[in-house]
ChimeraX commands (.cxc) that place a marker at each C-alpha (Angstrom):
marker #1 position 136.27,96.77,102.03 radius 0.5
marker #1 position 133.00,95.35,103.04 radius 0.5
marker #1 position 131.27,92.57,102.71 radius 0.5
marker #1 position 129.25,91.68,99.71 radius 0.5
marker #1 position 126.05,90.56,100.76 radius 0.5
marker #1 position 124.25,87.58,99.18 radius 0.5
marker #1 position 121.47,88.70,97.31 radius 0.5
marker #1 position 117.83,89.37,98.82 radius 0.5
marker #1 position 115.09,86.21,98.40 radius 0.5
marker #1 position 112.09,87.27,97.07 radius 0.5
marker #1 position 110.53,85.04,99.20 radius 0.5
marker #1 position 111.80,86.09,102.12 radius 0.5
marker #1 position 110.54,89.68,101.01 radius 0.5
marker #1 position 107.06,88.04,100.30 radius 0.5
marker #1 position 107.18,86.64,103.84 radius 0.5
marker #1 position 107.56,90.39,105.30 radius 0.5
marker #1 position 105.59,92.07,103.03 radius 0.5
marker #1 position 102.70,89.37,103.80 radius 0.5
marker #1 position 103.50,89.49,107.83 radius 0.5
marker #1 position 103.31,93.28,108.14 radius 0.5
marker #1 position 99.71,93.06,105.74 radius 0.5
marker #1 position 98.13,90.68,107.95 radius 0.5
marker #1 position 100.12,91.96,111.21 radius 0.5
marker #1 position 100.69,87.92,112.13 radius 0.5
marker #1 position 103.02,85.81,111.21 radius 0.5
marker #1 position 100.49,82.44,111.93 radius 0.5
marker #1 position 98.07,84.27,109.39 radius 0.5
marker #1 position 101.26,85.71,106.79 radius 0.5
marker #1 position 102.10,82.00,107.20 radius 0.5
marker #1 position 98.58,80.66,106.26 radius 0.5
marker #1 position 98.42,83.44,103.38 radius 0.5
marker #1 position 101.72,81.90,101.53 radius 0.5
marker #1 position 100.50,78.13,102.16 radius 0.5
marker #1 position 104.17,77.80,104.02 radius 0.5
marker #1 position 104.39,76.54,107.70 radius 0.5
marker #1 position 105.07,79.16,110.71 radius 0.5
marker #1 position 108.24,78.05,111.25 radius 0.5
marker #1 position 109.28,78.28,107.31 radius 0.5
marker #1 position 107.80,82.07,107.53 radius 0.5
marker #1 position 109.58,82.67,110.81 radius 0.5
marker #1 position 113.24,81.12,109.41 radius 0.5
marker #1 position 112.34,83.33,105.98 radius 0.5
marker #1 position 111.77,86.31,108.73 radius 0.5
marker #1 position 115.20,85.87,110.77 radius 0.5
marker #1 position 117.39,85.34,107.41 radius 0.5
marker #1 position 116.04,88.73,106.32 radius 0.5
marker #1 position 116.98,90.59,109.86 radius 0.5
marker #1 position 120.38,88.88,108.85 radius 0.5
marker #1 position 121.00,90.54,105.80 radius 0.5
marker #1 position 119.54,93.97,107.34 radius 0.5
marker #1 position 121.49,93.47,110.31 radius 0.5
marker #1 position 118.67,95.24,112.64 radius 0.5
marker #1 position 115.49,94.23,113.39 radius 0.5
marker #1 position 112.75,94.69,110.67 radius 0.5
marker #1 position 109.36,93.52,113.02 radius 0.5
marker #1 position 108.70,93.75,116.74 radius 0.5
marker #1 position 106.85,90.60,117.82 radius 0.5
marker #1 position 103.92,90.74,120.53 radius 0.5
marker #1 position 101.92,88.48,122.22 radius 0.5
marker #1 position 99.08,89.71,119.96 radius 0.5
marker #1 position 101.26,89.76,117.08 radius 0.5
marker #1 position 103.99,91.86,114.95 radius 0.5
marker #1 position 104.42,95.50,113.82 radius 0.5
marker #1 position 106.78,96.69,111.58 radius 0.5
marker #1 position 109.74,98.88,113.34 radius 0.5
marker #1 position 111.03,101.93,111.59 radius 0.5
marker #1 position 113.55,99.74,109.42 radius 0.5
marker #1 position 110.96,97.68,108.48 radius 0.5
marker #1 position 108.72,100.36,107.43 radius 0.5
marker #1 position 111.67,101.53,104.89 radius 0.5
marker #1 position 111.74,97.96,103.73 radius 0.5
marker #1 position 108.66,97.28,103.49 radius 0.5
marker #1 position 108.12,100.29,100.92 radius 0.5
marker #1 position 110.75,98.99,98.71 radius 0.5
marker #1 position 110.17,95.66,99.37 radius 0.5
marker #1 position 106.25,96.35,97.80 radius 0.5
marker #1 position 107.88,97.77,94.84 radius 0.5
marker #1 position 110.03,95.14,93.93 radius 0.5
marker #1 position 107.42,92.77,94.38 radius 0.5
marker #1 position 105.17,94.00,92.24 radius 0.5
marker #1 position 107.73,94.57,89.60 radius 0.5
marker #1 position 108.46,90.22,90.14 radius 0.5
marker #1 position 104.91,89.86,89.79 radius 0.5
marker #1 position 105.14,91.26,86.19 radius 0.5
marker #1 position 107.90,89.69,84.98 radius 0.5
marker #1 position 106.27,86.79,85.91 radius 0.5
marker #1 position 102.88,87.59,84.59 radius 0.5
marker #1 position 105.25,88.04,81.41 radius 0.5
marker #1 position 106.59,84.66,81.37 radius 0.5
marker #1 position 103.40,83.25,81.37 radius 0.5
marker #1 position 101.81,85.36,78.23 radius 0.5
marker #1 position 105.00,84.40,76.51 radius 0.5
marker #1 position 104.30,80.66,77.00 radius 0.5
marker #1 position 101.02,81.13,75.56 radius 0.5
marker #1 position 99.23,80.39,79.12 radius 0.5
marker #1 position 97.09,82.25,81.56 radius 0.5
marker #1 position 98.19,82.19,85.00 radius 0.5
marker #1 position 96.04,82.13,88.06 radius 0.5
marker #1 position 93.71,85.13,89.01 radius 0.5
marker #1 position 95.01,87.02,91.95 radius 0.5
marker #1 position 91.92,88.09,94.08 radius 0.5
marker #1 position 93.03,89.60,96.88 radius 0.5
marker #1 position 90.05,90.06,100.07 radius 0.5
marker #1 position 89.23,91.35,103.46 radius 0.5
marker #1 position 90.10,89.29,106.16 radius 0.5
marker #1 position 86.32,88.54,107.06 radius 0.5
marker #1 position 85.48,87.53,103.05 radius 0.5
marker #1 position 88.54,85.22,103.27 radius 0.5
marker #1 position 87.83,83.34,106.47 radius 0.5
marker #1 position 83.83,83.24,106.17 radius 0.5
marker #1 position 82.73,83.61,102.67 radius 0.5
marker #1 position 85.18,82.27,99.85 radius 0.5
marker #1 position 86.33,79.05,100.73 radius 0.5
marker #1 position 83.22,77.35,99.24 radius 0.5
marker #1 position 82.78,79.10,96.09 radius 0.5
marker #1 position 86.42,79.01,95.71 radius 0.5
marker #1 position 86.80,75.31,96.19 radius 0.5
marker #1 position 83.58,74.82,94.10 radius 0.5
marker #1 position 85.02,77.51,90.94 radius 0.5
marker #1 position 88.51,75.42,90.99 radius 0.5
marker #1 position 86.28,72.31,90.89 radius 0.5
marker #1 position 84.86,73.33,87.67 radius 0.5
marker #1 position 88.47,74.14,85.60 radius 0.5
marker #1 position 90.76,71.82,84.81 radius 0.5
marker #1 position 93.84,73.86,86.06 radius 0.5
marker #1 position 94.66,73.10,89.70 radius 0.5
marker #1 position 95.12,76.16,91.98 radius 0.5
marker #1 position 93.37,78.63,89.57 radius 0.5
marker #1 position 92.93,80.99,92.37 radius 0.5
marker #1 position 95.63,82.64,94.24 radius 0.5
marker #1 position 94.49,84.10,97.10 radius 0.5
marker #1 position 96.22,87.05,98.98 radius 0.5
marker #1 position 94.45,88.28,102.82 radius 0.5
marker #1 position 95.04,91.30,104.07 radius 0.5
marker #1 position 93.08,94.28,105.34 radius 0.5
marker #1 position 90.16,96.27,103.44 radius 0.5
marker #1 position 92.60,99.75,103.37 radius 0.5
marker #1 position 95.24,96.92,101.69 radius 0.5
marker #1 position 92.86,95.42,99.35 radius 0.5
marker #1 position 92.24,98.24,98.12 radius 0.5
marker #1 position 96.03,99.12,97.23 radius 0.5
marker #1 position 96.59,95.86,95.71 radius 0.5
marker #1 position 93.64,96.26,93.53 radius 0.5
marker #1 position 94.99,100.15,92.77 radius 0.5
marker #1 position 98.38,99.18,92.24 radius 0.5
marker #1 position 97.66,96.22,89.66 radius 0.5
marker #1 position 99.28,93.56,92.05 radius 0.5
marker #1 position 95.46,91.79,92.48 radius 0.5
marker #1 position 92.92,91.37,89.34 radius 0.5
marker #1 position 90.34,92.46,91.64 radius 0.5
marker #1 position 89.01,92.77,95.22 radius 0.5
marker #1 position 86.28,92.38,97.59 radius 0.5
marker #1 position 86.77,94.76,100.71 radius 0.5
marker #1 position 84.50,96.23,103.12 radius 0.5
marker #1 position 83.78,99.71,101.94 radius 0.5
marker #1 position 85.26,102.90,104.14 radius 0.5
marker #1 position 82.34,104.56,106.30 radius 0.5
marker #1 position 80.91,107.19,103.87 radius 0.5
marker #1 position 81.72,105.57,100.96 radius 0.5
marker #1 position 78.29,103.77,100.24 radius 0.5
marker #1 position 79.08,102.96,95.99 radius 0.5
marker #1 position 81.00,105.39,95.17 radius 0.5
marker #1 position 84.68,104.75,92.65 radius 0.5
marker #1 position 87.47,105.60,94.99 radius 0.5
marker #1 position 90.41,106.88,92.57 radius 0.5
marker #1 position 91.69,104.06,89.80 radius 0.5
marker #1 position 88.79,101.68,91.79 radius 0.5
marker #1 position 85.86,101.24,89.70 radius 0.5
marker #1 position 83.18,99.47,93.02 radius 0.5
marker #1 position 80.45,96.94,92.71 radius 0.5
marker #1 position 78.21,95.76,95.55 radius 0.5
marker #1 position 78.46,92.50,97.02 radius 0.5
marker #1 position 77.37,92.62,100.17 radius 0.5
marker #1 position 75.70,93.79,103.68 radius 0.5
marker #1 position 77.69,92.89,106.50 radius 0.5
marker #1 position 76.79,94.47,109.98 radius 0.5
marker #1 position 79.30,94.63,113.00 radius 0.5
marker #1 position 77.96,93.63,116.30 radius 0.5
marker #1 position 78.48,93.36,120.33 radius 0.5
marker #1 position 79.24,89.61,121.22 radius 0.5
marker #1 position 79.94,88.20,124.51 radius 0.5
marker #1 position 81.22,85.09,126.00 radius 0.5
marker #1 position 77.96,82.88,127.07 radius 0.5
marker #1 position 78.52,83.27,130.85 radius 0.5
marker #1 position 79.52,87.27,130.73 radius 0.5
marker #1 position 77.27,89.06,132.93 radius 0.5
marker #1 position 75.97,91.21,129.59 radius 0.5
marker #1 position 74.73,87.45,128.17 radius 0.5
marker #1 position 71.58,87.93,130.98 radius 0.5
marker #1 position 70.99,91.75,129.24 radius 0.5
marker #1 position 68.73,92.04,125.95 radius 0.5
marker #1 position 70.77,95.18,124.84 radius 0.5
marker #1 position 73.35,97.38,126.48 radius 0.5
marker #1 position 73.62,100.95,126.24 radius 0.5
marker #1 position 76.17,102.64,123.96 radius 0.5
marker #1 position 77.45,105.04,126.71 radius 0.5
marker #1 position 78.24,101.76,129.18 radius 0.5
marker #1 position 79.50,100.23,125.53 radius 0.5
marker #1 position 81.83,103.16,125.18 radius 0.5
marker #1 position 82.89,102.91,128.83 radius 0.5
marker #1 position 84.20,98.95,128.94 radius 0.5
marker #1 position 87.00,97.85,127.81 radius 0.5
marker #1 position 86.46,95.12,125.10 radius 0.5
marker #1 position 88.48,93.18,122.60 radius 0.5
marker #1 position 88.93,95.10,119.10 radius 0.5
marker #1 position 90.37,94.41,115.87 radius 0.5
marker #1 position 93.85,97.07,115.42 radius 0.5
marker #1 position 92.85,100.40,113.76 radius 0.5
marker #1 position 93.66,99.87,110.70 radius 0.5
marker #1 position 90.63,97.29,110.17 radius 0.5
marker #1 position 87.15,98.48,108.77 radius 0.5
marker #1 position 85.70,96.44,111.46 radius 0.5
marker #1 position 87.23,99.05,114.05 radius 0.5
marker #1 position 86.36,102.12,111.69 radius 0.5
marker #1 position 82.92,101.45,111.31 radius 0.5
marker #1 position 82.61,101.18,115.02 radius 0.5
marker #1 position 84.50,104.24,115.55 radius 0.5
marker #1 position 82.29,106.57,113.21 radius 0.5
marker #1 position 79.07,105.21,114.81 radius 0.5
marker #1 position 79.84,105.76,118.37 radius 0.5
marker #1 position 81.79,109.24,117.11 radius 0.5
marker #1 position 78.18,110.60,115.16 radius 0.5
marker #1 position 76.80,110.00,118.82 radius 0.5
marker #1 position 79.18,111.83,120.69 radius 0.5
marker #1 position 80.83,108.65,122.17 radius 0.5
marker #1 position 84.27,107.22,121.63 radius 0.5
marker #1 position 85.48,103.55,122.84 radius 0.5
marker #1 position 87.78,103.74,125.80 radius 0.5
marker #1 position 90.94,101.85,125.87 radius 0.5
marker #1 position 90.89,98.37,124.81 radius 0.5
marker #1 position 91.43,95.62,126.64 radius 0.5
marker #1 position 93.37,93.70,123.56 radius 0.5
marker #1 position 94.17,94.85,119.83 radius 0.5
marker #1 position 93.69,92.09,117.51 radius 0.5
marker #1 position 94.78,91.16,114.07 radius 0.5
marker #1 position 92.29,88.79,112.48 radius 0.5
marker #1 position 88.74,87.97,113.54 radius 0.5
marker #1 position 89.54,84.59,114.61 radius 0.5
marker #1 position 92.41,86.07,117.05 radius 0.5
marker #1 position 89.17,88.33,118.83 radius 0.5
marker #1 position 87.35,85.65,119.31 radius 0.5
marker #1 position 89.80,83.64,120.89 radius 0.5
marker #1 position 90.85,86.32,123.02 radius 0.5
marker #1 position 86.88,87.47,123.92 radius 0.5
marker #1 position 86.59,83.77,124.97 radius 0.5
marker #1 position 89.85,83.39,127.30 radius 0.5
marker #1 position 89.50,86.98,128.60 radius 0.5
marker #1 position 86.05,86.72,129.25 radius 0.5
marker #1 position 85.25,90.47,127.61 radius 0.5
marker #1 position 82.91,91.38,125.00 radius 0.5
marker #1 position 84.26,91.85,121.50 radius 0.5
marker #1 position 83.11,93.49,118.39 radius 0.5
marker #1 position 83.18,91.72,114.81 radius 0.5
marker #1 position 81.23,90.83,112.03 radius 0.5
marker #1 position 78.27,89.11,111.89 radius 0.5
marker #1 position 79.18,86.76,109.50 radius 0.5
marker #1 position 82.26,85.43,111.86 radius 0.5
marker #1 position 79.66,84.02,114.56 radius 0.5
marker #1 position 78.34,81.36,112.41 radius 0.5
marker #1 position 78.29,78.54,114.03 radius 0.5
marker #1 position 80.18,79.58,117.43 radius 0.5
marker #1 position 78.43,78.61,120.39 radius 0.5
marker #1 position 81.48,80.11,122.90 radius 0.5
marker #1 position 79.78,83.34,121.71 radius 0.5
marker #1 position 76.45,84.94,121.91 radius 0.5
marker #1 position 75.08,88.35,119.85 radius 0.5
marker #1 position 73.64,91.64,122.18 radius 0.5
marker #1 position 72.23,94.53,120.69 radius 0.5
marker #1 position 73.39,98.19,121.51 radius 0.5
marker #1 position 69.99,100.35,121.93 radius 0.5
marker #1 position 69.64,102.35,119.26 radius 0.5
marker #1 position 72.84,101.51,117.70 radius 0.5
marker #1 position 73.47,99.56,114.60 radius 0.5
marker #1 position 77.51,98.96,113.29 radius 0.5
marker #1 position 75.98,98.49,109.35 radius 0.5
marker #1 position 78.70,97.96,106.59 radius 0.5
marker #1 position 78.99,96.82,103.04 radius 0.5
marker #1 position 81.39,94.99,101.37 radius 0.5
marker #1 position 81.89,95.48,97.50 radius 0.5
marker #1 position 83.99,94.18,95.15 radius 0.5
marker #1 position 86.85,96.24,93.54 radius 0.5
marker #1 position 88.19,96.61,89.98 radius 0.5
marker #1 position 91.04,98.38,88.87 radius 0.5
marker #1 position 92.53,99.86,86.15 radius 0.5
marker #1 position 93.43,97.48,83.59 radius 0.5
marker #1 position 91.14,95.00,81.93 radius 0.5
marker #1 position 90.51,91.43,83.60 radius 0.5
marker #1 position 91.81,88.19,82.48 radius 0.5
marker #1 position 89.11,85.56,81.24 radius 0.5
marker #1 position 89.48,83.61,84.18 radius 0.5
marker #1 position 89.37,86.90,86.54 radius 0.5
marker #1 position 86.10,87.37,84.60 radius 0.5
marker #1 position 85.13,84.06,85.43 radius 0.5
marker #1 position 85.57,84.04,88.65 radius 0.5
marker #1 position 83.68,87.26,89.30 radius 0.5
marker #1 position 80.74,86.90,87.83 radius 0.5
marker #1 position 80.82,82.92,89.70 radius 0.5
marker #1 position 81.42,85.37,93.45 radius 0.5
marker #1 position 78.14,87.82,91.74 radius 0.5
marker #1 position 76.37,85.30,90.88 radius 0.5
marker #1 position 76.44,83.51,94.45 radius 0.5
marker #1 position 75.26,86.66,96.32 radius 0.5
marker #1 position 72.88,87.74,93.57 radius 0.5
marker #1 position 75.29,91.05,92.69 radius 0.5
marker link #1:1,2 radius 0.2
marker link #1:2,3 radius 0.2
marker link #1:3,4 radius 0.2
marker link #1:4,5 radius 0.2
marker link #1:5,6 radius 0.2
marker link #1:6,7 radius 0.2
marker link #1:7,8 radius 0.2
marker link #1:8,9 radius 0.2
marker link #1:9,10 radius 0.2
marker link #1:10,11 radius 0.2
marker link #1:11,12 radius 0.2
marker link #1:12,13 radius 0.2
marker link #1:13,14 radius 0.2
marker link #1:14,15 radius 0.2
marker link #1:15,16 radius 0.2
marker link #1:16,17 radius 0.2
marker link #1:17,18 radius 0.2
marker link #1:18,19 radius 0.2
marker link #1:19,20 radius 0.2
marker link #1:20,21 radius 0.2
marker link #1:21,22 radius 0.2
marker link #1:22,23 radius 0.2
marker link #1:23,24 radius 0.2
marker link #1:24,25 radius 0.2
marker link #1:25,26 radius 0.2
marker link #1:26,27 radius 0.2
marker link #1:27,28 radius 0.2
marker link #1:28,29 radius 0.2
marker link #1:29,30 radius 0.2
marker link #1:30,31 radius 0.2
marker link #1:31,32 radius 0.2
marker link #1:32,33 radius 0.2
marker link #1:33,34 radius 0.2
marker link #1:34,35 radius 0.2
marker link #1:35,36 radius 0.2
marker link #1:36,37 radius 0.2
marker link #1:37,38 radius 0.2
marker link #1:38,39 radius 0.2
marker link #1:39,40 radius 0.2
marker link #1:40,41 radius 0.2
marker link #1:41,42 radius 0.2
marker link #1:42,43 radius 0.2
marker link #1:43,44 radius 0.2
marker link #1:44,45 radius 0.2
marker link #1:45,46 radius 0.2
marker link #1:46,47 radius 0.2
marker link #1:47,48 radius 0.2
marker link #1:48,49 radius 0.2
marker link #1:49,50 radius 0.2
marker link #1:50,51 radius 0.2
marker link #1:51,52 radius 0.2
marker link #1:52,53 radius 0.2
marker link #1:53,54 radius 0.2
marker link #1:54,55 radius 0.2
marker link #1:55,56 radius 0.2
marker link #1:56,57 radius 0.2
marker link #1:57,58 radius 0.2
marker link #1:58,59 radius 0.2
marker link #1:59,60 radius 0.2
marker link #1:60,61 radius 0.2
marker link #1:61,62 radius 0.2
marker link #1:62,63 radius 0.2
marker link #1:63,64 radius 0.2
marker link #1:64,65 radius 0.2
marker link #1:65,66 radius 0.2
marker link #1:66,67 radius 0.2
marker link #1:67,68 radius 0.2
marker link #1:68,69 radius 0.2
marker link #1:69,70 radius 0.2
marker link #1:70,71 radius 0.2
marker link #1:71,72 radius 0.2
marker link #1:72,73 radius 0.2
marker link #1:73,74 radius 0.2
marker link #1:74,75 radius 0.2
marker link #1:75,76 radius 0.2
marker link #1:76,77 radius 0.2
marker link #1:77,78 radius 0.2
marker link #1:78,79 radius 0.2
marker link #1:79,80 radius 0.2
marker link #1:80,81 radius 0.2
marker link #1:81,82 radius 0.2
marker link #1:82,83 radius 0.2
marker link #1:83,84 radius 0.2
marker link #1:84,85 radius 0.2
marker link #1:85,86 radius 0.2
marker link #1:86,87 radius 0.2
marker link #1:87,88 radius 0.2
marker link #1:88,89 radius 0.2
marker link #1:89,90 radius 0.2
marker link #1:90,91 radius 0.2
marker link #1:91,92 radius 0.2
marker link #1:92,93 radius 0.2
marker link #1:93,94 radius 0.2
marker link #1:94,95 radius 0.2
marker link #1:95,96 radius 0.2
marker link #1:96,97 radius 0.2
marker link #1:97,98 radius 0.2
marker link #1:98,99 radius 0.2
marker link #1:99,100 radius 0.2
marker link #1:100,101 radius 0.2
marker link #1:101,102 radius 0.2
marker link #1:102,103 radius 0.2
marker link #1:103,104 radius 0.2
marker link #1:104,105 radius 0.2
marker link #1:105,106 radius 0.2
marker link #1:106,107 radius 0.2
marker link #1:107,108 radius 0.2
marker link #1:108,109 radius 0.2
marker link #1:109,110 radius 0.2
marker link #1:110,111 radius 0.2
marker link #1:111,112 radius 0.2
marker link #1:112,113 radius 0.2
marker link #1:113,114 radius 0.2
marker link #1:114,115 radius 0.2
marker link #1:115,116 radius 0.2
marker link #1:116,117 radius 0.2
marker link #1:117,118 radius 0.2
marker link #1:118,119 radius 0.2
marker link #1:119,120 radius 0.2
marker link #1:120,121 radius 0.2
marker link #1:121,122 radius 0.2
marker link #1:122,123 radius 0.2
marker link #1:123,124 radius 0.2
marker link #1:124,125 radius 0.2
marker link #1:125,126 radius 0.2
marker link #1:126,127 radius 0.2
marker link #1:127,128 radius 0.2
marker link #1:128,129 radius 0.2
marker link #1:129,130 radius 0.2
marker link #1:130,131 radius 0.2
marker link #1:131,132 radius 0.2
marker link #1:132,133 radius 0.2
marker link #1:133,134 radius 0.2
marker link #1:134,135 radius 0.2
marker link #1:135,136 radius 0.2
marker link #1:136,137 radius 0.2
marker link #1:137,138 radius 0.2
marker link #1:138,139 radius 0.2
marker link #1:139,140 radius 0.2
marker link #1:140,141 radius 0.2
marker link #1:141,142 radius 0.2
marker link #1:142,143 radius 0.2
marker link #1:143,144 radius 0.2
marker link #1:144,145 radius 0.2
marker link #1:145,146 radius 0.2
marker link #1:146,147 radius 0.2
marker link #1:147,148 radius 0.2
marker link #1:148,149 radius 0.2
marker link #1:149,150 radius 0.2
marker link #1:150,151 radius 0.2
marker link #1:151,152 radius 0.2
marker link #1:152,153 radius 0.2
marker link #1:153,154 radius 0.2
marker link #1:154,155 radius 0.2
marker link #1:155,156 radius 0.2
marker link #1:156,157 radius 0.2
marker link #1:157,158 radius 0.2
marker link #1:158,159 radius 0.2
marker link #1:159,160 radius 0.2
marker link #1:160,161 radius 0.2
marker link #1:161,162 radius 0.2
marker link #1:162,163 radius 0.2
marker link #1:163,164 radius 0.2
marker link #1:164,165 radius 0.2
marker link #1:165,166 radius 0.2
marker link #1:166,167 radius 0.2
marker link #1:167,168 radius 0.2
marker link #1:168,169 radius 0.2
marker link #1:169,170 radius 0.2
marker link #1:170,171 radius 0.2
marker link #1:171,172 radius 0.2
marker link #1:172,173 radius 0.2
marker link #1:173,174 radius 0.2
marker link #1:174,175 radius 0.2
marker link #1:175,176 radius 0.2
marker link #1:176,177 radius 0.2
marker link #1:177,178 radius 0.2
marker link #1:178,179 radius 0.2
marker link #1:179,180 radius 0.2
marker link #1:180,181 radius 0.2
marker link #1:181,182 radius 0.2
marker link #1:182,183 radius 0.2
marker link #1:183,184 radius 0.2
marker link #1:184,185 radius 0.2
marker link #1:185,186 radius 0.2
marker link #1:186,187 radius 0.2
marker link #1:187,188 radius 0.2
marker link #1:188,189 radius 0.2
marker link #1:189,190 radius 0.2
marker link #1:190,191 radius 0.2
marker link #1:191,192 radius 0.2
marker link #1:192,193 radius 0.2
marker link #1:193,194 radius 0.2
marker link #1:194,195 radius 0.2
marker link #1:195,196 radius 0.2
marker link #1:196,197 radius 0.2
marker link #1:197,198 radius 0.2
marker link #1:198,199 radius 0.2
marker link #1:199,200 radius 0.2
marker link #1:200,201 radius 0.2
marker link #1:201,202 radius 0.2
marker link #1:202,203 radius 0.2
marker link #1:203,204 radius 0.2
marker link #1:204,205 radius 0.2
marker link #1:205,206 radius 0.2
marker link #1:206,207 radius 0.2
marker link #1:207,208 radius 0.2
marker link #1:208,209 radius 0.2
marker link #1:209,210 radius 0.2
marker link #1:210,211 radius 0.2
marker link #1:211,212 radius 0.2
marker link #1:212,213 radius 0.2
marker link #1:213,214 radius 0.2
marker link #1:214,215 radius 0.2
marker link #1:215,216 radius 0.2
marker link #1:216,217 radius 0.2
marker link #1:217,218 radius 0.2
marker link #1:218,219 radius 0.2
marker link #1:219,220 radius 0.2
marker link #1:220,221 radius 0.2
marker link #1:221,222 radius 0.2
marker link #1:222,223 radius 0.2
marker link #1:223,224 radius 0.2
marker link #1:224,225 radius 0.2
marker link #1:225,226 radius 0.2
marker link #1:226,227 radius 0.2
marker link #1:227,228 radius 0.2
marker link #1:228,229 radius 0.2
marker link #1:229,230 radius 0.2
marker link #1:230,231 radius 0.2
marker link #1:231,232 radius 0.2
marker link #1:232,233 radius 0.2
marker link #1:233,234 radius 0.2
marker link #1:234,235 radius 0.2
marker link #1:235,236 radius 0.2
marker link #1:236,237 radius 0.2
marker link #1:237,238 radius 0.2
marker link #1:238,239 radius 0.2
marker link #1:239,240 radius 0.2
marker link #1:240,241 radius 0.2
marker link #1:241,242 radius 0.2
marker link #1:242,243 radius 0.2
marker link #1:243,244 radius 0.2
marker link #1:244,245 radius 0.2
marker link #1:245,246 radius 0.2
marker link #1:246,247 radius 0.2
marker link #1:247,248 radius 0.2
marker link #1:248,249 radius 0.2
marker link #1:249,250 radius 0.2
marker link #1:250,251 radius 0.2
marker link #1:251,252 radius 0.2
marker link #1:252,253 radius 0.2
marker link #1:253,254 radius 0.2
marker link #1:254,255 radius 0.2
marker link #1:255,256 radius 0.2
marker link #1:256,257 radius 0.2
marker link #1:257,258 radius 0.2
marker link #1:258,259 radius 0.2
marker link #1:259,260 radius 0.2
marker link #1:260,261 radius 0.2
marker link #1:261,262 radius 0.2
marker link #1:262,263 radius 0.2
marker link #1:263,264 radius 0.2
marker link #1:264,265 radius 0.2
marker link #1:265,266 radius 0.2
marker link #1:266,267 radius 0.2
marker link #1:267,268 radius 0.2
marker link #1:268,269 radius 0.2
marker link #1:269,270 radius 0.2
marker link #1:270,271 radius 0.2
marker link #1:271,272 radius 0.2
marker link #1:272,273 radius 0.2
marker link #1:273,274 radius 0.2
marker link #1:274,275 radius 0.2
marker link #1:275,276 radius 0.2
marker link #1:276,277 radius 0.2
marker link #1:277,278 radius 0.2
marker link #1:278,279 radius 0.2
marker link #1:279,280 radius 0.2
marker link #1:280,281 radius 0.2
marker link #1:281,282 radius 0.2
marker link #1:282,283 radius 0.2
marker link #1:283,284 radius 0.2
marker link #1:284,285 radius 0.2
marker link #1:285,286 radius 0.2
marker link #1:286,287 radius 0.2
marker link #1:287,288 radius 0.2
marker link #1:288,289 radius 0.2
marker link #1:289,290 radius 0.2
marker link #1:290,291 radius 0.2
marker link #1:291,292 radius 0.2
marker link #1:292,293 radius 0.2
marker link #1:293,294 radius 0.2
marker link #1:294,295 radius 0.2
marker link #1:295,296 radius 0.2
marker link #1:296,297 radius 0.2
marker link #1:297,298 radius 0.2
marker link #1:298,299 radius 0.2
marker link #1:299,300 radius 0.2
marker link #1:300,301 radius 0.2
marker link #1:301,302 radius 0.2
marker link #1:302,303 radius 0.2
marker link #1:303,304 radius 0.2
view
């Protein structure tokens, strides 16, 4: 007879779940307000119980392998049905739990942690926001799904306002993708490059799955140009610009990430701009008060 196995940790399944989103296990990590070792422990006591590997680690980060993919789509569903017991529990104590916004990498990192530090300031409840980071095609699943109040995401090239299925879409803001270089790369000396030489060098990208990388992709494609191999795949903006600086190669990302970073500096394409919008995304059912709230607080700050 075999062995009964103990039963599964929903943590542990929100540390997967979270480390396939993000495709990192620093940024899963940073996601669930756990350490990287906690998350990694809560990663290896899952293999365990599978007995087979569920992720394949890289020196750029982690993919999911085919057992992990099987997981990971159960895993999702079983989360989500969690989340509404527990969203249950809470309506029948009488209290309203925290809004679960869930945004783009890019909106999480460079955008929210003001307003959200200055909307918690103003309620009395601590942690009021929960906050989940993945990518915009995940955003907007979450928000689909139920499993987020609502969203902000970079919309899909094409998609300029329109609803996309259960999604009802309101603007919140421009966002442009652009060519950045290390400050002693020979293109630093150049006022523009050309997007055929762009096309031809390999540069540091964010993985395929991010808008970032999309947008890019159907600029240069309407041109008749598509980006050779890259040099490195990233998963979050602050990996690219990490690995830009110590490989010395130009990168593409938003704007908005080059605040402030002098390691960095901006060259145009000729005749090329990488324009995007980022909107925010309601689903299906109706939003809490405090979901309410906290939207028209994030409209109010960009003037949407």
């Amino acid at each position: 007879m075999a062995d009964l196995l103990r039963p599964v940790d929903l943590a542990e399944l929100r540390a997967f779940c979270a480390a396939v989103d993000l495709g990192s296990l620093g940024a899963a990590a940073r996601a669930l307000q756990v350490s990287q070792p906690a998350l990694s422990k809560r990663m290896r006591e899952l293999e365990a119980l599978a007995g087979t590997k569920l992720v394949d680690r890289h020196p750029r980060g982690i993919a999911p392998t085919q057992a992990g993919e099987r997981l990971y789509l159960q895993a999702r569903k079983l989360l989500a049905q969690a989340e509404e017991v527990e969203a249950l529990l809470v309506g029948l104590r009488g209290e309203e739990g925290p809004v679960r916004l869930a945004a783009s990498h890019t909106i999480a990192e460079y955008v929210l942690p003001g307003p959200l530090v200055e909307y918690e300031r103003r309620h009395e409840r601590h942690l009021s926001v929960e906050l989940v980071i993945a990518n915009s095609v995940v955003v907007a699943d979450l928000v689909r799904d139920g499993r987020a109040e609502f969203g902000i995401a970079a919309l899909e090239p094409g998609d300029d306002d329109a609803a996309s299925g259960a999604i009802r879409v309101l603007p919140f803001l421009d966002d442009e993708v652009v060519l950045a270089v290390p400050v002693d790369h020979a293109w630093a000396q150049r006022r523009e490059i050309e997007p055929e030489e762009l096309a031809a060098t390999p540069m540091v990208l964010r993985d395929p799955s991010a808008n970032t990388r999309r947008v890019v992709d159907a600029v240069m494609g309407a041109r008749g140009l598509a980006l050779t191999q890259p040099l490195a795949e990233v998963g979050s903006t602050h990996a690219a610009i990490d690995t830009a600086v110590g490989e010395h190669a130009p990168v593409l990302l938003s704007r908005m990430a080059l605040r402030g970073e002098e390691r960095l500096v901006v060259r145009a394409v000729a005749g090329t701009r990488f324009a995007r919008k980022f909107a925010l995304l309601l689903g299906p059912r109706p939003l809490s008060p405090s979901a309410r709230a906290l939207l028209a607080h994030l409209q109010a700050i960009t003037g949407g």
